[in-house]
C-alpha positions as CSV (number, residue, x, y, z in Angstrom):
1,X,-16.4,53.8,-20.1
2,X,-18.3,56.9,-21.6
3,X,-15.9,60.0,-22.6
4,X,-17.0,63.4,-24.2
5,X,-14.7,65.7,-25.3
6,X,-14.7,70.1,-25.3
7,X,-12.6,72.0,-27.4
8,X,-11.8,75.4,-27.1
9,X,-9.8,77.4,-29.7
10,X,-6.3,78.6,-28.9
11,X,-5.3,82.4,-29.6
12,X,-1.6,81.8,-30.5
13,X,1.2,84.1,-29.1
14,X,4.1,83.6,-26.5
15,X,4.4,80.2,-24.5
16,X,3.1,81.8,-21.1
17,X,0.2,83.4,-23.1
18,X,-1.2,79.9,-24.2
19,X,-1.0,78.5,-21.4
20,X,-2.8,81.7,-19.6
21,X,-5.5,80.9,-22.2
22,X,-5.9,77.3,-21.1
23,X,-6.0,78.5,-17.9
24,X,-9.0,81.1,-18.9
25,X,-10.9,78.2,-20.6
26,X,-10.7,75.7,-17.8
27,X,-12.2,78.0,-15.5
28,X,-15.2,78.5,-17.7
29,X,-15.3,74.7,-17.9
30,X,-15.4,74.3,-14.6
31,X,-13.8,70.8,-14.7
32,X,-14.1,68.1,-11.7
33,X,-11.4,66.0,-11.1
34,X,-13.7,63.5,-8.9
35,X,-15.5,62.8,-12.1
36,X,-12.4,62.4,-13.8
37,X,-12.2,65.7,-15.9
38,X,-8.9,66.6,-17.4
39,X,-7.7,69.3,-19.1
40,X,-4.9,69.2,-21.9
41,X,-3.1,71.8,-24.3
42,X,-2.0,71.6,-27.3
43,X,1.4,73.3,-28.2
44,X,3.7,74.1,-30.8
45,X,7.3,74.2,-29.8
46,X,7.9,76.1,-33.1
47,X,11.9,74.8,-33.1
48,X,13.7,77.2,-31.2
49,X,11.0,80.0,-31.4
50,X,9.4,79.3,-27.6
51,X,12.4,77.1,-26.2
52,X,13.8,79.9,-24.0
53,X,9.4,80.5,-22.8
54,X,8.6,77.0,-22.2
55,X,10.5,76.4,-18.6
56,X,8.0,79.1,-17.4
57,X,5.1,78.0,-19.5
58,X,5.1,74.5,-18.1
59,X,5.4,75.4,-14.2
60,X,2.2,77.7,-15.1
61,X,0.9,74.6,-16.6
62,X,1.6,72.4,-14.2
63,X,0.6,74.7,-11.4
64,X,-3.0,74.9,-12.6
65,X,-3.2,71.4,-13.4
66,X,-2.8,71.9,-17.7
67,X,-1.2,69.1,-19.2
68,X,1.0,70.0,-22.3
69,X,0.8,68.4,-25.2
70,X,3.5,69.4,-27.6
71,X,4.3,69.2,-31.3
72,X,7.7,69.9,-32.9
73,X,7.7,72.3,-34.4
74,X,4.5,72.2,-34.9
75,X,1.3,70.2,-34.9
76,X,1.2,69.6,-38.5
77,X,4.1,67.1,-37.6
78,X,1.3,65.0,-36.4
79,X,-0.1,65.2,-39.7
80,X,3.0,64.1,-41.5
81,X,3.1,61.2,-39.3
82,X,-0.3,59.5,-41.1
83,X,2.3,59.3,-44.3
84,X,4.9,56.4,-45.2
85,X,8.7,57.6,-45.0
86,X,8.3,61.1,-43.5
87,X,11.6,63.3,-42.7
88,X,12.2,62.7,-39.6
89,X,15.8,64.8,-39.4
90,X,15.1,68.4,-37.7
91,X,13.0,71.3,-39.0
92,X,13.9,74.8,-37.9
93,X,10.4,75.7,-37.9
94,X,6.8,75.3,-38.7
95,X,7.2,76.4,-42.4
96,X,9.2,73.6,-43.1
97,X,7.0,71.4,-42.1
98,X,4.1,72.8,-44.0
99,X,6.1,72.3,-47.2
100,X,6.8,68.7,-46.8
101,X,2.8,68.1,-45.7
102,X,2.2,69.9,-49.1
103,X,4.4,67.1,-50.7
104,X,2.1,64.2,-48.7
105,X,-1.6,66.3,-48.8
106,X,-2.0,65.7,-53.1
107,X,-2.5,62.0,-52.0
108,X,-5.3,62.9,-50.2
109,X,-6.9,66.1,-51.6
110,X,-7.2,67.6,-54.7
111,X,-5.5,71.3,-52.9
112,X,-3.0,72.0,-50.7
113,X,-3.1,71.5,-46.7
114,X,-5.4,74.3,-45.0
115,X,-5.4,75.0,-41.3
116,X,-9.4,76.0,-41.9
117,X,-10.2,72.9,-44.0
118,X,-12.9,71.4,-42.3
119,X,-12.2,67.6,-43.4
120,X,-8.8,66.9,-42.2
121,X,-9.7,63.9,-40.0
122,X,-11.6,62.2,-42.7
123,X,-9.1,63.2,-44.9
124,X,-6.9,61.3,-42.4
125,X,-8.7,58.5,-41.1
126,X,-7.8,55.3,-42.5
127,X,-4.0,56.4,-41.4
128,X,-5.4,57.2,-38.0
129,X,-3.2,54.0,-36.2
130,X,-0.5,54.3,-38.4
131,X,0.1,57.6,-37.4
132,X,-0.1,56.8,-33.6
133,X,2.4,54.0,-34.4
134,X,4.9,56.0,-36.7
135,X,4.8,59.2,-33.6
136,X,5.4,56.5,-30.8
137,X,8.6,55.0,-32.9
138,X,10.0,58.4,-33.8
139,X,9.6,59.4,-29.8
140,X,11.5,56.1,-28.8
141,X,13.9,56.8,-31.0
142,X,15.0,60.0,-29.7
143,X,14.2,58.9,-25.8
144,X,16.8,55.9,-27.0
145,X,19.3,59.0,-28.7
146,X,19.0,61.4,-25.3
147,X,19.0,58.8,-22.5
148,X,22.6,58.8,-23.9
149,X,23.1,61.9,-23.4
150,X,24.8,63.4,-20.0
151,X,22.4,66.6,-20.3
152,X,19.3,64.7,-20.9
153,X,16.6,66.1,-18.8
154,X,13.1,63.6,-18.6
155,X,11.0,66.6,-17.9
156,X,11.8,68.3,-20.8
157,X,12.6,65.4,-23.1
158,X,9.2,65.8,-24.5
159,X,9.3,69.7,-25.8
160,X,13.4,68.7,-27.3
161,X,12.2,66.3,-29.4
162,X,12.4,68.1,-32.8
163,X,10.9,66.8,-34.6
164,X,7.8,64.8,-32.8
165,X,4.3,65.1,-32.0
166,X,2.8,63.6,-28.5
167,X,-0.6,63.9,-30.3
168,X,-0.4,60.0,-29.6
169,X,0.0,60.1,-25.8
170,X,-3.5,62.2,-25.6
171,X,-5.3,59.7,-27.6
172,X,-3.7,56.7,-26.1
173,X,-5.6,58.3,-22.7
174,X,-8.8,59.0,-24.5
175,X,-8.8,55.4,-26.1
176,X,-6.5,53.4,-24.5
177,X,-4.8,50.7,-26.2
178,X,-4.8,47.2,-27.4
179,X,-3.0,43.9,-26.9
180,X,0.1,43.3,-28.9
181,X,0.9,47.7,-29.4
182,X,3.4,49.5,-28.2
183,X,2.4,51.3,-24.7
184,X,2.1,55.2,-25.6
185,X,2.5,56.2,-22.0
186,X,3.9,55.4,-18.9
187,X,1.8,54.6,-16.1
188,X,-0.8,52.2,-14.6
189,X,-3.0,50.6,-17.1
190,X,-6.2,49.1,-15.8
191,X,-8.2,46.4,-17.8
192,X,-11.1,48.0,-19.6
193,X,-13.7,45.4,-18.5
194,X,-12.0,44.7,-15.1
195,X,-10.7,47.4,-13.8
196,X,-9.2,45.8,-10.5
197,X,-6.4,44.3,-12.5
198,X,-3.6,46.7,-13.3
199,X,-0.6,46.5,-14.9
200,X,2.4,49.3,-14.6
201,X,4.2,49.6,-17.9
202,X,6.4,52.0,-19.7
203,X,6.5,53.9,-22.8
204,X,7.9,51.9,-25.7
205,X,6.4,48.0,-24.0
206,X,4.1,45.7,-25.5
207,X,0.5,45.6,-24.3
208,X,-0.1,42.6,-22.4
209,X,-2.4,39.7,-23.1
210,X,-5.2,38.4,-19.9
211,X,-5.7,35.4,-19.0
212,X,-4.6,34.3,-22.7
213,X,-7.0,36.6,-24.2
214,X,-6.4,39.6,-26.6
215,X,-7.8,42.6,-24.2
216,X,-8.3,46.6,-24.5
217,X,-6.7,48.5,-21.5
218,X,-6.8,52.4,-20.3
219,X,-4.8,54.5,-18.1
């Protein structure tokens, strides 16, 4: 199965605002769903900073058919998450983030993290699946904390999490997963070579073997 990829560069400000800017971009994009075109956003929570916007931002979302992908506070938690023993108690905001990155980044360059450097995937990429596992376990963990709590809301467990990054759940539907890992996302997962067998599974279970053979599935 053949997938491309378009990004288009955010413009920051209030929750609604994103979202209005996703909305601006997917009309330029002009995506077809009968070809299988989603769309996705990327947001920062920022701790507490958009918590009283994102209700609002997320029915505009879901309205136009935006899926939000969200980072607590902030995206460079999914950063973090390629490094071994990473904080994982809560961060009031993005800044406090960026300082324990800066702790991690020596071990990988020779300056401190930069939004505009232009080689943070290579930078990253031999952590790439450790990072997708370490995100994953963090998220169980609080979905295992909240389902035990009397106000815990499952549409909204996602943007609580603090902190977290769902960077995971995006690529586990651009790349699917293999045998033997942890699902990343609830749903129906089809085998890649044969799509006619499915199986339903849940966020958190073990990708299944096929007919006694390790196998790739997707969403």
């Amino acid at each position: 199965m053949a997938i491309s990829v378009r990004v288009a560069r955010g413009k920051g400000g209030s929750a609604r605002g994103i979202v209005e800017r996703a909305i601006f971009e997917k009309k330029k994009f002009e995506p077809d769903p009968r070809h299988g075109d989603c769309v996705f956003l990327l947001m920062d929570t920022e701790g507490t900073g958009r918590a009283a916007e994102l209700p609002d931002a997320m029915k505009l979302a879901a309205k136009n058919k935006i899926e939000v992908i969200y980072s607590s506070p902030a995206f460079e938690y999914w950063l973090l998450c390629h490094f071994e023993k990473i904080p994982r108690s809560y961060f009031k905001d993005c800044a406090s983030v960026m300082v324990e990155l800066d702790k991690q980044w020596k071990s990988v360059s020779k300056s401190k993290y930069d939004k505009s450097d232009q080689n943070i995937f290579s930078r990253l990429s031999v952590q790439f699946q450790d990072a997708r596992k370490q995100a994953l376990e963090i998220d169980l963990h609080h979905l295992k904390t909240a389902q035990s709590s009397s106000n815990f809301n499952t549409a909204q467990s996602s943007s609580n999490f603090n902190p977290s990054s769902q960077v995971y759940e995006l690529i586990g539907i651009l790349l699917g997963a293999r045998t033997g890992e942890k699902c990343p996302i609830q749903g129906d997962w089809m085998l890649s070579d044969n799509p006619s067998v499915m199986k339903t599974l849940s966020k958190g279970d073990e990708m299944p073997i096929y007919e006694n053979n390790e196998t790739h599935w997707r969403l």
